[in-house]
PALO-768739 format. One record per residue (C-alpha): residue number from 1; residue in one letter; x, y, z. Coordinates in Angstrom, 1 decimal, decimal comma, padded with zeros to 4 digits, m for minus. Each point is the difference from the previous one (the first is absolute). Example, Ala and Ser with C-alpha at 12.3 -4.5 7.8 and 13.67 -1.06 7.14 Angstrom:
BEGIN
R	1	a	012,3	m004,5	007,8
R	2	s	001,4	003,4	m000,7
***
This chain:
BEGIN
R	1	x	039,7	m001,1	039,0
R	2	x	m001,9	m002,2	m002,1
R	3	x	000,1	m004,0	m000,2
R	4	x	m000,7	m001,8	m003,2
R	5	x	m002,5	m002,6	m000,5
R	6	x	m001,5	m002,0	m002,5
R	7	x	m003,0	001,9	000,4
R	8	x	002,2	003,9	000,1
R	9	x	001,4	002,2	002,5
R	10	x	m001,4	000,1	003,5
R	11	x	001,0	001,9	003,0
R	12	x	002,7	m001,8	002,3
R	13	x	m000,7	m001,3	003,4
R	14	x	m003,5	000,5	002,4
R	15	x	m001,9	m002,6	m002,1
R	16	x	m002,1	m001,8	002,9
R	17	x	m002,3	m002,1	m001,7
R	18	x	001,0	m000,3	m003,1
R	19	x	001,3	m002,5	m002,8
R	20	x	002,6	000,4	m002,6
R	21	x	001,9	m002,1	m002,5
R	22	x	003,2	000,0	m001,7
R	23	x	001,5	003,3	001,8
R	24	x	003,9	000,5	m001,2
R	25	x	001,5	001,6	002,9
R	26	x	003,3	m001,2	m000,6
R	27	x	003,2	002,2	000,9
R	28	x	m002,8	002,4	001,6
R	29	x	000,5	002,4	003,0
R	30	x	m002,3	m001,1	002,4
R	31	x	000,6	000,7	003,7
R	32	x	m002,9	000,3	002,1
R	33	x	m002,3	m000,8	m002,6
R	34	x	m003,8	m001,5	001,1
R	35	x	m001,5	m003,1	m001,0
R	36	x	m002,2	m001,4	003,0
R	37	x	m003,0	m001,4	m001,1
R	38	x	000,9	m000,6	m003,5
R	39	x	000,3	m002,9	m002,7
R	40	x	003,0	000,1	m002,1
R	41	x	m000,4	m002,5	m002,7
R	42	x	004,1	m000,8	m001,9
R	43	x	001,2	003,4	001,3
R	44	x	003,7	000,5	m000,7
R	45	x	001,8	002,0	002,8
R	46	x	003,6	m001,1	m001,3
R	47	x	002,8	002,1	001,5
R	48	x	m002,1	002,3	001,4
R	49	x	000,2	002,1	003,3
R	50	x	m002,5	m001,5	002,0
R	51	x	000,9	001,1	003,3
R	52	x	m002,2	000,3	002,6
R	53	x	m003,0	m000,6	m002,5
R	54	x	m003,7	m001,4	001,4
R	55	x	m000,9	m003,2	m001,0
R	56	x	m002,4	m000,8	002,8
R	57	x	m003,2	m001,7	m000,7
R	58	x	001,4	000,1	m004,1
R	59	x	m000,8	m003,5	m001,8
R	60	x	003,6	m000,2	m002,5
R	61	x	m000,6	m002,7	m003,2
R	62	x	003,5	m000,7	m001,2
R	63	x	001,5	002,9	000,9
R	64	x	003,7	000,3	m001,1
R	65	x	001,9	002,3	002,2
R	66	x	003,4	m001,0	m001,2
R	67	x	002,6	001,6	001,4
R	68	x	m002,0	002,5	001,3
R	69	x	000,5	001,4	003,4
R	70	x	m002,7	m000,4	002,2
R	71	x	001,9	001,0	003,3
R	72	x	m003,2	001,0	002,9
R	73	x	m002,7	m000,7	m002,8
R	74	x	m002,8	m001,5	002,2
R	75	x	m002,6	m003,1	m001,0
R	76	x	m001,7	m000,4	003,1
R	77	x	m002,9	m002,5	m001,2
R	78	x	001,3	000,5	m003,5
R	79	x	m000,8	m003,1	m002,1
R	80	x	003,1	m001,0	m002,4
R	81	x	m000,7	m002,6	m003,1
R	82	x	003,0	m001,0	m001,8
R	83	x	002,0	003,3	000,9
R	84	x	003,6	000,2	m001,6
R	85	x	002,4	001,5	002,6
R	86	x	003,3	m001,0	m002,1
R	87	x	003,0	002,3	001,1
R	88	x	m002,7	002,1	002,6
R	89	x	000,9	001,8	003,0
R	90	x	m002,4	m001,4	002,7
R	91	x	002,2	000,2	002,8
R	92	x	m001,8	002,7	002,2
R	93	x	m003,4	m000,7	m001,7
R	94	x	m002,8	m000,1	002,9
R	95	x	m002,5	m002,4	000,4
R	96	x	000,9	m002,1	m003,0
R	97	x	m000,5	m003,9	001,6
R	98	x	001,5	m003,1	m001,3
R	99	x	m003,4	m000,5	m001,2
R	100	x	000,0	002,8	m002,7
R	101	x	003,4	m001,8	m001,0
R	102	x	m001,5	m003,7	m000,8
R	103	x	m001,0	000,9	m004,1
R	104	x	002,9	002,7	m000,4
R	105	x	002,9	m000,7	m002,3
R	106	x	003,0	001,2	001,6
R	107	x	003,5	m000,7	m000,9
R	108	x	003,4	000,4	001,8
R	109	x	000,1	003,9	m000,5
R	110	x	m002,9	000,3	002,2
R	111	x	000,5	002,0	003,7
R	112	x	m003,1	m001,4	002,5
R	113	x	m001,0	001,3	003,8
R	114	x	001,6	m001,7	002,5
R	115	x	m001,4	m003,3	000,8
R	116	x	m001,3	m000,6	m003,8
R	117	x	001,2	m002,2	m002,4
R	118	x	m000,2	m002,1	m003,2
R	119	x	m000,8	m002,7	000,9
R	120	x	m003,5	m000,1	m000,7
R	121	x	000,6	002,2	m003,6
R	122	x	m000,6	m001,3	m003,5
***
């Protein structure tokens, strides 16, 4: 599979290191997908399968993942800036901290872990 760009197509996934901006990922079948390591700059993940996808280490700018379901996706020392989580499925995501929550925009559609909440949210 191929993701689109503002600059074209690259490869999905295993990324480490790099930068991208303006990636339309919306609806997109993603399970398992690798993005450790990188910077996403205004991706759009809407309503897609995110399961169990690697975050760690990634720096997201204004991601929007609405509705998407990020059920075991992991962002252990993931940085999060403005991250749209409206209508997300977070509820088994690992390491995700009330921290990572303080800049997100979530709305009452939105499944957190255990122990998270709102309160801190835009």
């Amino acid at each position: 599979r191929k993701a689109q760009n503002q600059k074209g197509s690259r490869e999905r996934g295993g990324m480490r290191g790099t930068i991208h901006r303006g990636y339309n990922l919306e609806g997109g079948r993603l399970p398992r997908s690798k993005w450790s390591d990188t910077i996403l700059n205004d991706a759009r993940f809407g309503r897609s399968d995110l399961r169990e996808t690697d975050f760690s280490e990634c720096i997201l700018n204004g991601a929007d993942f609405t509705g998407a379901d990020l059920s075991d996706a992991d962002f252990d020392g993931a940085v999060l800036n403005d991250p749209v989580f409206k209508g997300a499925d977070l509820s088994k995501a690992r390491n995700l901290t009330q921290a990572h929550l303080r800049s997100a925009i979530l709305d009452d559609a939105t499944w957190l872990p255990a122990g998270l909440d709102a309160g801190n949210a835009a």
